[in-house]
BALOBA-1460 file (C-alpha; in Angstrom, 3 decimals):
// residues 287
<rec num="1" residu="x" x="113.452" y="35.756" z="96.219"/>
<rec num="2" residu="x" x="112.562" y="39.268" z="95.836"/>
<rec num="3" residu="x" x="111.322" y="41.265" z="98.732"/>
<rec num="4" residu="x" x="109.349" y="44.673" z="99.576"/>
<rec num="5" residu="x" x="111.939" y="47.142" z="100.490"/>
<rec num="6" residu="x" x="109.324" y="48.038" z="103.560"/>
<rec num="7" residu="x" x="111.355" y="45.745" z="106.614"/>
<rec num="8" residu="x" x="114.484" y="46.494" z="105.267"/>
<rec num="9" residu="x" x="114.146" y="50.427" z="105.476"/>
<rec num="10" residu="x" x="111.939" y="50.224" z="108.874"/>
<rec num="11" residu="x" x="114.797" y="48.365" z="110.162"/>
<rec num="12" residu="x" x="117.521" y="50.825" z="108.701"/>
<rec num="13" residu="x" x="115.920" y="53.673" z="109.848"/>
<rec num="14" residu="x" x="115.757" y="52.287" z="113.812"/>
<rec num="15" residu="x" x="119.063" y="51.439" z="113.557"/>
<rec num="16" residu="x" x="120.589" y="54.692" z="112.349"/>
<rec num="17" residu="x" x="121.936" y="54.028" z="108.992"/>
<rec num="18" residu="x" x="120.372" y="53.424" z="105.475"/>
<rec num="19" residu="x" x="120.441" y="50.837" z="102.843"/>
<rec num="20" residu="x" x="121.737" y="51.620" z="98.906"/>
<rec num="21" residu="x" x="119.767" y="51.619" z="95.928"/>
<rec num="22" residu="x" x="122.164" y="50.976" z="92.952"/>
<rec num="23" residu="x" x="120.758" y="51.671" z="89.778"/>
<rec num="24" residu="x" x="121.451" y="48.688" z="86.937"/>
<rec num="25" residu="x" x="121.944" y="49.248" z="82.996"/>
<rec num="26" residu="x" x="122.741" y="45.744" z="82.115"/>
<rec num="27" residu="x" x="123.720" y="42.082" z="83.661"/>
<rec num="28" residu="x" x="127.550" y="43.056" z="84.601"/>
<rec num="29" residu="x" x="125.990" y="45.963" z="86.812"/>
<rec num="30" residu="x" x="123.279" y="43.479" z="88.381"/>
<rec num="31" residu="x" x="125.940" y="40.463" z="88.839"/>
<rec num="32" residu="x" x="128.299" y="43.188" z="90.543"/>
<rec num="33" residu="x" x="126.238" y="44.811" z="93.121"/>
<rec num="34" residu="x" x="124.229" y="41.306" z="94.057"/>
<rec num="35" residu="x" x="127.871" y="39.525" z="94.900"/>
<rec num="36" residu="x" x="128.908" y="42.221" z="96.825"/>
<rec num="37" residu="x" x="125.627" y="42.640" z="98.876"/>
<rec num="38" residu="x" x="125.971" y="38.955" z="99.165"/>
<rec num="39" residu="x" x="129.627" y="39.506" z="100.368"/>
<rec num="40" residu="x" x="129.165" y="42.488" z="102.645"/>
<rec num="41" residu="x" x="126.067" y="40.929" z="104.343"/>
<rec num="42" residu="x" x="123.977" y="43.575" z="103.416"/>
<rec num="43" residu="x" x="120.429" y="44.399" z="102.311"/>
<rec num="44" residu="x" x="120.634" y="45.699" z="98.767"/>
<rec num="45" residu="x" x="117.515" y="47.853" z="96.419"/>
<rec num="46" residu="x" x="118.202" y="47.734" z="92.665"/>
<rec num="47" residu="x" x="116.908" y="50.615" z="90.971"/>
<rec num="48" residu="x" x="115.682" y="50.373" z="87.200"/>
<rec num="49" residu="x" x="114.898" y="53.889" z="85.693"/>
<rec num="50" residu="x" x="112.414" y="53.484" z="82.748"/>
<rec num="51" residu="x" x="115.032" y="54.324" z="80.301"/>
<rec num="52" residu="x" x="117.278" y="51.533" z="81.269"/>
<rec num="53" residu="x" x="114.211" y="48.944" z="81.667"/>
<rec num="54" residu="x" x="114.051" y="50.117" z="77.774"/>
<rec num="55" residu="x" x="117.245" y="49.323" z="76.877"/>
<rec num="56" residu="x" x="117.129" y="46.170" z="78.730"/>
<rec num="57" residu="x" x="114.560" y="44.983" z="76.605"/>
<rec num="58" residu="x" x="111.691" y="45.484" z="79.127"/>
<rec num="59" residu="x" x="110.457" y="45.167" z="82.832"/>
<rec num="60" residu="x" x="110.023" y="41.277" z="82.173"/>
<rec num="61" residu="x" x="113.507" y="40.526" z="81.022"/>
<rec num="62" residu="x" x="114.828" y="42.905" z="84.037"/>
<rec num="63" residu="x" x="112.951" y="40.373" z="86.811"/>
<rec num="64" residu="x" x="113.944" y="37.811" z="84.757"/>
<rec num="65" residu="x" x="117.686" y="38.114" z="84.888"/>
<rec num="66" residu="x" x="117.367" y="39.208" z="88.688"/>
<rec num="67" residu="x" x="115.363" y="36.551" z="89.743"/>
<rec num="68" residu="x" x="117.638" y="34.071" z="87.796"/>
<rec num="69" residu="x" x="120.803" y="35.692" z="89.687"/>
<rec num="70" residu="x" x="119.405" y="35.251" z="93.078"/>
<rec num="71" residu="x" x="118.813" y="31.991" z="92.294"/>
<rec num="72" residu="x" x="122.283" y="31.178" z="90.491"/>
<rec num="73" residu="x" x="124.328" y="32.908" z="92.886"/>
<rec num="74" residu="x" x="122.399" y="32.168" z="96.056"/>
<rec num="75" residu="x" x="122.131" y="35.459" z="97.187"/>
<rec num="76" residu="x" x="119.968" y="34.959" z="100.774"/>
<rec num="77" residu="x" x="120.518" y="39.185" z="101.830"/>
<rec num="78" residu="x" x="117.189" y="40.945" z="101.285"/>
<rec num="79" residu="x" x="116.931" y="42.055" z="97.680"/>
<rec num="80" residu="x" x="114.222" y="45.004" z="96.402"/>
<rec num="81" residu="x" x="113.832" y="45.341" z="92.376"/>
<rec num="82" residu="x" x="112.617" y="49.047" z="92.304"/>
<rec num="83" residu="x" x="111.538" y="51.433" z="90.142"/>
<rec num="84" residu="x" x="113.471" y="54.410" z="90.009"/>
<rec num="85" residu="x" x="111.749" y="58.082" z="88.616"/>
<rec num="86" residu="x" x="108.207" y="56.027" z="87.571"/>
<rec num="87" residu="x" x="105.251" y="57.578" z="85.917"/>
<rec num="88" residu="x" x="101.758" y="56.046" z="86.381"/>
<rec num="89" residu="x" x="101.799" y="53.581" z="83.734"/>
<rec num="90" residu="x" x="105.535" y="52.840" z="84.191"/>
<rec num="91" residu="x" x="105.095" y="52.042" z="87.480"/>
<rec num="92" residu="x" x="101.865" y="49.604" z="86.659"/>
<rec num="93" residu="x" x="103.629" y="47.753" z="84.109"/>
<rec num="94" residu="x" x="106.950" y="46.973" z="86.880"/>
<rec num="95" residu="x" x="103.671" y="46.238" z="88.954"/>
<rec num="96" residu="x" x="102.657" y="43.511" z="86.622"/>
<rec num="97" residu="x" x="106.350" y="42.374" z="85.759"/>
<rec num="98" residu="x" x="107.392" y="40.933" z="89.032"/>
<rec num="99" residu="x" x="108.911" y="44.272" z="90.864"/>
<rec num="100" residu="x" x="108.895" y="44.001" z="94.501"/>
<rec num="101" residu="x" x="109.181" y="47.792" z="95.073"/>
<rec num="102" residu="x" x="107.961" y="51.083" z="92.753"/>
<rec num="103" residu="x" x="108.249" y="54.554" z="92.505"/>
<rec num="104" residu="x" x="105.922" y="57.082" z="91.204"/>
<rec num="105" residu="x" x="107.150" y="60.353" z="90.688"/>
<rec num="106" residu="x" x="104.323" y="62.952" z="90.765"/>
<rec num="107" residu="x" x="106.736" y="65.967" z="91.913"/>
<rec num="108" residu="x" x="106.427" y="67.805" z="88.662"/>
<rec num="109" residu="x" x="101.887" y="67.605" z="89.237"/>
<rec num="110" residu="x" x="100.277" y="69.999" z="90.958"/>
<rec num="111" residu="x" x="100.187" y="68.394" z="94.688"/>
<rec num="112" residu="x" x="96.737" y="67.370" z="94.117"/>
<rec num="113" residu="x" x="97.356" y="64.867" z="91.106"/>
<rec num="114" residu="x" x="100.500" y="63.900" z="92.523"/>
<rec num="115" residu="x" x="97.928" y="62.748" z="95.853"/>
<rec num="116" residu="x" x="95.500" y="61.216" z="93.845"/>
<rec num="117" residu="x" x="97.384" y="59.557" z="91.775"/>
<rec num="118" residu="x" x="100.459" y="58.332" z="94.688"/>
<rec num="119" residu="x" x="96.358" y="57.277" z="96.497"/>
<rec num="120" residu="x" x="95.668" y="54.685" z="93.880"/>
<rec num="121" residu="x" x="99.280" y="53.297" z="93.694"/>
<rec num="122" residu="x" x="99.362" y="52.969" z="97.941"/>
<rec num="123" residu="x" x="95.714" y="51.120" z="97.445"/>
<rec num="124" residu="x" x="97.445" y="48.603" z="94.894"/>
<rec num="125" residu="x" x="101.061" y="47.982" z="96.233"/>
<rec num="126" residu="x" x="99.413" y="47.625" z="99.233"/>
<rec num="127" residu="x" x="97.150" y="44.648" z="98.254"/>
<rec num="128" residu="x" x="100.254" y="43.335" z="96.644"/>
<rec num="129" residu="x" x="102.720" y="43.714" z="99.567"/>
<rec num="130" residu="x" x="104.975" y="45.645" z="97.567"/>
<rec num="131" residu="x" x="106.941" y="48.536" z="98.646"/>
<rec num="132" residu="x" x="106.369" y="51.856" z="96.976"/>
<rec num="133" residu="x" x="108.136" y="55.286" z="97.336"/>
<rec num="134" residu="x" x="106.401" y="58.823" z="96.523"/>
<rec num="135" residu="x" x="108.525" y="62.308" z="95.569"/>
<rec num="136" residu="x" x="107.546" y="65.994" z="96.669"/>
<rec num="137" residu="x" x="110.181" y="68.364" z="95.166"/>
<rec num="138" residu="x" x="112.134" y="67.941" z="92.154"/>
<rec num="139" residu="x" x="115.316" y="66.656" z="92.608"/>
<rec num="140" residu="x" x="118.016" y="68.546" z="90.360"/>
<rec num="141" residu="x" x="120.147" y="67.589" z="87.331"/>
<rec num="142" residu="x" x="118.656" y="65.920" z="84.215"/>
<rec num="143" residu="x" x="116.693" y="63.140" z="84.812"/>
<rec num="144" residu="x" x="115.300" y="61.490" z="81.524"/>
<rec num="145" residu="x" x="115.664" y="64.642" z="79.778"/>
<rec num="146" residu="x" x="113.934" y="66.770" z="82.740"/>
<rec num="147" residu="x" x="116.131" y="69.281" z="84.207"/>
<rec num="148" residu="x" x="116.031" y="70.806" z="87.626"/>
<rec num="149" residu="x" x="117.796" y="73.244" z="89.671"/>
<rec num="150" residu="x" x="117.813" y="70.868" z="93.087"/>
<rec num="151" residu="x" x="114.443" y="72.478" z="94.816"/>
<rec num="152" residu="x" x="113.756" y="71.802" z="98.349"/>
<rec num="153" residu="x" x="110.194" y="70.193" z="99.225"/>
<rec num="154" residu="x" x="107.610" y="71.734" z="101.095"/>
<rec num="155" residu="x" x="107.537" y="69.972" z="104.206"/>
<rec num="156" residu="x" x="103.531" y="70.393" z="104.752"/>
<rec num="157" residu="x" x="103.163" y="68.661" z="101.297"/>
<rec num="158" residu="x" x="105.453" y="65.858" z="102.222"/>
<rec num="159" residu="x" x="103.500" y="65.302" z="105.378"/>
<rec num="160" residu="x" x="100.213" y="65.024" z="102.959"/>
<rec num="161" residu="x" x="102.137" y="62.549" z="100.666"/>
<rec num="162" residu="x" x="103.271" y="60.676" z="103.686"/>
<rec num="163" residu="x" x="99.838" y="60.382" z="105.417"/>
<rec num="164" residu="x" x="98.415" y="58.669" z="102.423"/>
<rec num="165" residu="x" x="100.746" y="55.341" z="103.355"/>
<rec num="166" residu="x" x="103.594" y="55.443" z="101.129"/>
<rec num="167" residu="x" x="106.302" y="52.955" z="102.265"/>
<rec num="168" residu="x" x="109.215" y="55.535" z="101.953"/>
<rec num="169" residu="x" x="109.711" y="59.413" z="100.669"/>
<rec num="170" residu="x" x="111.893" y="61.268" z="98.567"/>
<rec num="171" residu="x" x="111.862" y="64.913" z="99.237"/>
<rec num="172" residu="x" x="113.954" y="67.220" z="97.385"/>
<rec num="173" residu="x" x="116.492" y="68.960" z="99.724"/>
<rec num="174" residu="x" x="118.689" y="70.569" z="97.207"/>
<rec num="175" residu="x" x="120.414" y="67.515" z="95.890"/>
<rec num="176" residu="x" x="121.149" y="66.600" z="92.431"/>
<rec num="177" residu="x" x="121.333" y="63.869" z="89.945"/>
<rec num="178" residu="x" x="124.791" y="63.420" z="88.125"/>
<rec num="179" residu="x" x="127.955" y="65.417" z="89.148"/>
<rec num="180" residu="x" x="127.398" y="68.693" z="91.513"/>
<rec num="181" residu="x" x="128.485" y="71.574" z="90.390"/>
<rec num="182" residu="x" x="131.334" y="73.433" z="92.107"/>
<rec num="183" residu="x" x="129.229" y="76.010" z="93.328"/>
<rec num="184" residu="x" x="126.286" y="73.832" z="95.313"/>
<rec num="185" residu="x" x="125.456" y="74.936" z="97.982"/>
<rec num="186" residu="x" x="125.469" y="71.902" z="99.562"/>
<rec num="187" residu="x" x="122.151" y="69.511" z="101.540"/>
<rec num="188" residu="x" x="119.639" y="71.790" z="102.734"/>
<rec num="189" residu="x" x="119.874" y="70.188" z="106.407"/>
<rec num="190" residu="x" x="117.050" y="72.190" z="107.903"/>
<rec num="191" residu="x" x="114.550" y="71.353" z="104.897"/>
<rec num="192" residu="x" x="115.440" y="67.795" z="105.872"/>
<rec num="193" residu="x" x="114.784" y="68.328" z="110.040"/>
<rec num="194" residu="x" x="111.648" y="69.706" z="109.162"/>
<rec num="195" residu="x" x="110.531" y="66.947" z="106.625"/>
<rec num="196" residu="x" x="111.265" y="64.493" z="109.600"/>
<rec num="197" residu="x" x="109.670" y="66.083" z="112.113"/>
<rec num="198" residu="x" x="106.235" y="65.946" z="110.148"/>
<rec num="199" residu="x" x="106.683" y="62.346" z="108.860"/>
<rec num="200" residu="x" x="107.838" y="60.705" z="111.859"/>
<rec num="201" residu="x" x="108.791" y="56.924" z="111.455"/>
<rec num="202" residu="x" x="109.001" y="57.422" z="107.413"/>
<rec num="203" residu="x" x="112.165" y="56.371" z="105.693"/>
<rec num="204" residu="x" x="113.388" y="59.289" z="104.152"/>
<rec num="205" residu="x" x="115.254" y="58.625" z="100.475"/>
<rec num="206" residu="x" x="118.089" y="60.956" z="99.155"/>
<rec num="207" residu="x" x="118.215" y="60.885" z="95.340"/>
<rec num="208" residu="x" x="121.779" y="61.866" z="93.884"/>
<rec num="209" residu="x" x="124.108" y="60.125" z="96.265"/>
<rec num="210" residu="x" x="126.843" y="60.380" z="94.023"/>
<rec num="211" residu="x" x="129.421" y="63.529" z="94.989"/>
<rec num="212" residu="x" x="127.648" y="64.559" z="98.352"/>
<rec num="213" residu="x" x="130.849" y="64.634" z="100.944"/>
<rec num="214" residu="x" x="131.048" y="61.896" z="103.456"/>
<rec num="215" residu="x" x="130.021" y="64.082" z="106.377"/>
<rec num="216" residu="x" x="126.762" y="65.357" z="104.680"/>
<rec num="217" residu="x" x="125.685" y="61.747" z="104.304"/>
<rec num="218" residu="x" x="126.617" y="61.077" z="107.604"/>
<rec num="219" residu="x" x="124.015" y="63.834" z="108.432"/>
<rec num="220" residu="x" x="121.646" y="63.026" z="106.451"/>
<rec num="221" residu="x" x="121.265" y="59.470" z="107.813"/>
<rec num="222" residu="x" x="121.195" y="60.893" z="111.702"/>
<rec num="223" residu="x" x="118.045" y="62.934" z="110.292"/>
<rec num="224" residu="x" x="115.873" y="60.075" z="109.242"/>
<rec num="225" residu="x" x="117.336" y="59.139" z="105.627"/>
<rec num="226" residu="x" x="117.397" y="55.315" z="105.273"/>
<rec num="227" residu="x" x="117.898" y="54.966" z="101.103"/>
<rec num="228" residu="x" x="120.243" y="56.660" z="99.223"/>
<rec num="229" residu="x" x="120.366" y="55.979" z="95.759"/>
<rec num="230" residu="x" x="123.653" y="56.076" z="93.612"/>
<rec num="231" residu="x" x="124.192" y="55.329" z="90.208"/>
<rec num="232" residu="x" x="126.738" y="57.776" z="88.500"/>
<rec num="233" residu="x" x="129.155" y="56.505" z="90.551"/>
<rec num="234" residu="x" x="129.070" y="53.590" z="89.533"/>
<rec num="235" residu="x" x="129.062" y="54.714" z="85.810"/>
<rec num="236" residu="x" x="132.127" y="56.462" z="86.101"/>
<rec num="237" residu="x" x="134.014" y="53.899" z="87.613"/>
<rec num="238" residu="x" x="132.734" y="51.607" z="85.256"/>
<rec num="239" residu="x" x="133.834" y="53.376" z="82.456"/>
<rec num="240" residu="x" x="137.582" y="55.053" z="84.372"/>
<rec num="241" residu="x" x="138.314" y="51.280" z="84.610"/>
<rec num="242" residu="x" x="137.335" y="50.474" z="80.716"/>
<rec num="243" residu="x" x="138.826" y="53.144" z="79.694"/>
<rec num="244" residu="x" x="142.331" y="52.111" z="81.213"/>
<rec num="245" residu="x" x="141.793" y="48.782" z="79.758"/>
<rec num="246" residu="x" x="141.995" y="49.993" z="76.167"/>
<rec num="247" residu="x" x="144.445" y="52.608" z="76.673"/>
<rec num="248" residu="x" x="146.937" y="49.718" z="78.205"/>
<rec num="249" residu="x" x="145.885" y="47.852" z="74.247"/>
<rec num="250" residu="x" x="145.085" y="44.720" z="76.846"/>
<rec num="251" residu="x" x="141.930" y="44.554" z="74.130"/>
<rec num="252" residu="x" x="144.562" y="44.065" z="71.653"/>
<rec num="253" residu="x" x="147.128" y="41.005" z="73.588"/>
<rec num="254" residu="x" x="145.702" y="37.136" z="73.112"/>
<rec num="255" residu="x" x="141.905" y="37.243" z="73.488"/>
<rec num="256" residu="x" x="141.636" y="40.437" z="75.442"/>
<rec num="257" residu="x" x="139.094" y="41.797" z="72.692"/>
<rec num="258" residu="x" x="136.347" y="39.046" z="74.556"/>
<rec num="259" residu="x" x="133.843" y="41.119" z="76.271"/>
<rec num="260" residu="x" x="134.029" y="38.847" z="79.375"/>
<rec num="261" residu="x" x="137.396" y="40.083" z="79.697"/>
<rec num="262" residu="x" x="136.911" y="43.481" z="78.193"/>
<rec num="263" residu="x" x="134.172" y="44.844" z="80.703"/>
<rec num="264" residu="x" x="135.932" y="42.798" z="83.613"/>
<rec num="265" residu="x" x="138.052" y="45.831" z="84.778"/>
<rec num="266" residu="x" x="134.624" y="47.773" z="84.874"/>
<rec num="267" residu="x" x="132.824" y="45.075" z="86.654"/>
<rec num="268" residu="x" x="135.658" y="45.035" z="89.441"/>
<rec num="269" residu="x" x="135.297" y="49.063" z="89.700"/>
<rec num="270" residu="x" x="131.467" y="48.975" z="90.522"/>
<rec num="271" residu="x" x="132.214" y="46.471" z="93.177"/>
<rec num="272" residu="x" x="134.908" y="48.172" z="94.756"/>
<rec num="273" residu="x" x="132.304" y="51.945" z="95.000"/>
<rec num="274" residu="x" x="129.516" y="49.804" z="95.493"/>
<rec num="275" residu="x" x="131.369" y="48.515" z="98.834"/>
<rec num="276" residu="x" x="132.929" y="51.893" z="99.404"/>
<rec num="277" residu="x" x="128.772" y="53.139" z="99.608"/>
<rec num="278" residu="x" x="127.840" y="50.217" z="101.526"/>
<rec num="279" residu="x" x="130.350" y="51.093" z="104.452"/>
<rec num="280" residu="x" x="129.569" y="54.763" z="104.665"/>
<rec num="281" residu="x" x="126.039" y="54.121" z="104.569"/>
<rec num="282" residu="x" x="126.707" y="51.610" z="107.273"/>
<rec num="283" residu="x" x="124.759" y="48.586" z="105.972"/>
<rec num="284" residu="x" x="127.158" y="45.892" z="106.447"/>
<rec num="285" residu="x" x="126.496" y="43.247" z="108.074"/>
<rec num="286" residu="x" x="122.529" y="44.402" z="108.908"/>
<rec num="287" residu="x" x="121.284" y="41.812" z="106.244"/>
């Protein structure tokens, strides 16, 4: 069954370390990162951007599938179904489909729509026991077809965000979505301490997990971040492992050309970086 992501972030930020949100594109992605949060004993969010609830046909054939999976595979850890990068009405209709976790994304309003707006979503989530996670501060890279340069939130708007009774917040601290460029800067630490500082108990959320070295995330979860959400990773191994597959010509010996052998190599890889991110996050074992 599906849960808020509320007690599982409360609990990871008490105890120091923070839990994953894996984005899904399709059912190999889902089945993957549900078996090994089953596996590793550990409390799992999986993140649906708008585009990919699109391209999986919808919000209701996304809970669906999930739901059917946690069912079929008996997966007891805590599971979230979350909305990554929401607008308004996005995050209504995952609202109405069965999510157990949204996020709205008003960082590109002016602060006072992004209030209003995050004001009506707390007063419904709420009601609904559902989790629901607010952003101040664009985060870099391109994210459906929006690109920013990695901004850094103003700490005094996060704390107005945060008062309104958001479960969680992302605030932009210089990190990026996709692959960093070889001249970032790197985690803007103090942003970070003084984004904690004025939210207190809130689970902070770092978006762009994917490339930020080892010891930064280490960091980063020592200041208050309890979510970290990765999803080119996983695309890259994905498609690293595919690629080897057809450049062996195993697509071309016996049946190798079935797709449930074909993407088989790719489901393995998101497995093995969905554990690697499990461990460094330090969610094992804290389902």
């Amino acid at each position: 069954m599906l849960v808020s992501a509320k007690e599982m972030l409360t609990k990871a930020k008490e105890g120091h370390y923070a839990v994953g949100q894996f984005n899904i594109n399709n059912l190999e992605w889902t089945k993957a990162i549900l078996l090994t949060a089953q596996e590793l004993n550990s409390p799992v969010i999986l993140g649906v951007s708008e585009g990919a609830g699109k391209y999986m046909c919808g919000y209701k054939t996304v809970v669906g599938m999930v739901n059917g999976m946690l069912e079929e595979l008996n997966i007891t850890v805590p599971v979230a179904l979350h909305l990554d990068h929401g607008s308004y009405e996005g995050a209504l209709k995952c609202i109405e489909a069965g999510f157990s976790s949204v996020m709205f994304d008003g960082s590109h309003y002016p602060i006072e729509e992004n209030i209003e707006k995050t004001k009506a979503l707390v007063a419904l989530t709420t009601e609904k026991g559902l989790s629901l996670e607010a952003e101040v501060g664009s985060i870099g890279g391109e994210e459906d077809g929006v690109i920013g340069a990695g901004e850094c939130a103003d700490p005094n708007e996060c704390k107005m965000i945060a008062d309104l009774g958001v479960t969680m917040l992302a605030a932009g601290i210089g990190n990026i979505h996709g692959k960093y460029p070889a001249n970032w800067p790197g985690l803007s630490f103090e942003t970070l301490e003084v984004v904690q500082q004025k939210t207190g108990s809130m689970p902070l959320v770092l978006h762009g997990g994917t490339g930020i070295p080892e010891d930064m995330i280490k960091k980063a979860i020592s200041l208050g971040v309890s979510k970290i959400n990765v999803n080119t990773e996983c695309q890259l191994s994905f498609a690293a492992a595919t690629r080897k597959y057809i450049e062996e010509g195993k697509d071309q010996q016996g049946k190798g050309f079935d797709p449930r052998k074909l993407l088989a190599p790719g489901f393995e890889a998101i497995k093995a970086t969905v554990k690697e991110k499990m461990e460094l996050f330090g969610s094992v074992n804290k389902a």
